[in-house]
C-alpha positions as CSV (number, residue, x, y, z in Angstrom):
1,X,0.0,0.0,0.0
2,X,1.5,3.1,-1.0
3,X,1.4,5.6,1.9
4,X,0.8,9.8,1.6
5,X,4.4,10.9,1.9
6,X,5.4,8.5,-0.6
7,X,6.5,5.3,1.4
8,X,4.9,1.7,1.1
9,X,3.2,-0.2,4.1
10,X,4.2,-4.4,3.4
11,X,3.7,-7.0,5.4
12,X,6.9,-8.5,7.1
13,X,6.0,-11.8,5.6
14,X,6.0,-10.4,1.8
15,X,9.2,-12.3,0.2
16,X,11.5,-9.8,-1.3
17,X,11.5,-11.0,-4.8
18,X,7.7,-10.4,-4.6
19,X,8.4,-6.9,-3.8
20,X,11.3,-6.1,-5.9
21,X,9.0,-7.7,-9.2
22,X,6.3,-5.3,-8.0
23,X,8.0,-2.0,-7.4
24,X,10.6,-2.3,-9.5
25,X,13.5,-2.9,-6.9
26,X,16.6,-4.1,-6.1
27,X,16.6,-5.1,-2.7
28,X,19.4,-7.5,-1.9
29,X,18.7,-11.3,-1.7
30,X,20.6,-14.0,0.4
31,X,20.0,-17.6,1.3
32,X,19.6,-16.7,4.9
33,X,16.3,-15.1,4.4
34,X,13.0,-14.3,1.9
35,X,11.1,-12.1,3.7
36,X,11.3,-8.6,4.4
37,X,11.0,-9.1,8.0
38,X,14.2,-11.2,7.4
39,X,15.8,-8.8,5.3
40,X,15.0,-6.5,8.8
41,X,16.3,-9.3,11.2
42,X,19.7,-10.2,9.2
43,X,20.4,-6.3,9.1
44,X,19.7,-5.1,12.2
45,X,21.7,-8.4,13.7
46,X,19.2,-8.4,16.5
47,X,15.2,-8.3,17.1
48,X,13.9,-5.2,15.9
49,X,11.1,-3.0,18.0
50,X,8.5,-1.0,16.4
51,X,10.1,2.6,15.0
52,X,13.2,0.7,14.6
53,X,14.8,1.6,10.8
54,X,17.7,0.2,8.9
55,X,18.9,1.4,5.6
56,X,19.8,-1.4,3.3
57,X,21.4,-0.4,-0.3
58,X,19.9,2.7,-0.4
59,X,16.1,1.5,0.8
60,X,14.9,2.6,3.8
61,X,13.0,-0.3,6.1
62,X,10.8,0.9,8.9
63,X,9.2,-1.5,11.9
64,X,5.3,-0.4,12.4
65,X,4.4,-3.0,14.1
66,X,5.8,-6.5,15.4
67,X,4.1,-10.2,16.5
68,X,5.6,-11.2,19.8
69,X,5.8,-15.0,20.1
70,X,8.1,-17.1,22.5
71,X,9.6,-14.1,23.8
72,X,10.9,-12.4,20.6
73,X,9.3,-9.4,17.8
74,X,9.3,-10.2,14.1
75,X,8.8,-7.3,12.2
76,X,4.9,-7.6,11.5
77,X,4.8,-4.6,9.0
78,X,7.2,-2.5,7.9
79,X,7.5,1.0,6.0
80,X,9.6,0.9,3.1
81,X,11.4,3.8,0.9
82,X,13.1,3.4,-2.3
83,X,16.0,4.6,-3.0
84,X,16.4,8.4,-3.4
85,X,16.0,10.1,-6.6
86,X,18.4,12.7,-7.7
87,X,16.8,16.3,-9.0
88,X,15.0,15.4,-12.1
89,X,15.6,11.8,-11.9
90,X,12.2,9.4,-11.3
91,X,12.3,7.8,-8.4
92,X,12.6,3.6,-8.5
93,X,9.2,2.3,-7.7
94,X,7.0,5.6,-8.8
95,X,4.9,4.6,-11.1
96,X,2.0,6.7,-12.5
């Protein structure tokens, strides 16, 4: 879901290549996770709390919200930004 200020609103459990086919994106992909709440987990090397953020090759990634089970958060949602468009330039993901 595509948010006011221009951000997106995916669920943690959306796999990565899903969202990179849809928005036109080059998040990065290894075998230790799919999901952007992995993509979260692996780059924050620890168990993220809500208005937690990471940058990761030039993409913003946002906690909203997290599930608690056995003790721990997974990201539940998370607020994503592409990468930053240069003056003039379109940025990755807009589409009209």
């Amino acid at each position: 879901m595509r948010l006011p200020d221009g951000s997106y609103l995916v669920n943690g459990r959306m796999w990565i290549e899903e969202l990179n086919e849809a928005l036109d994106w080059d998040l990065p992909t290894r075998s230790d996770y799919e999901t952007v709440a992995g993509l979260i987990l692996a780059s924050l090397g620890h168990i993220p709390r809500p208005g937690e953020q990471v940058a990761v090759g030039g993409y913003e990634l946002a906690v909203v919200d997290a599930d608690e089970r056995r003790g721990s958060s997974r990201p539940r949602s998370a607020r994503t930004s592409g990468p930053r468009a240069r003056p003039g330039e379109t940025q990755v993901g807009d589409r009209a």
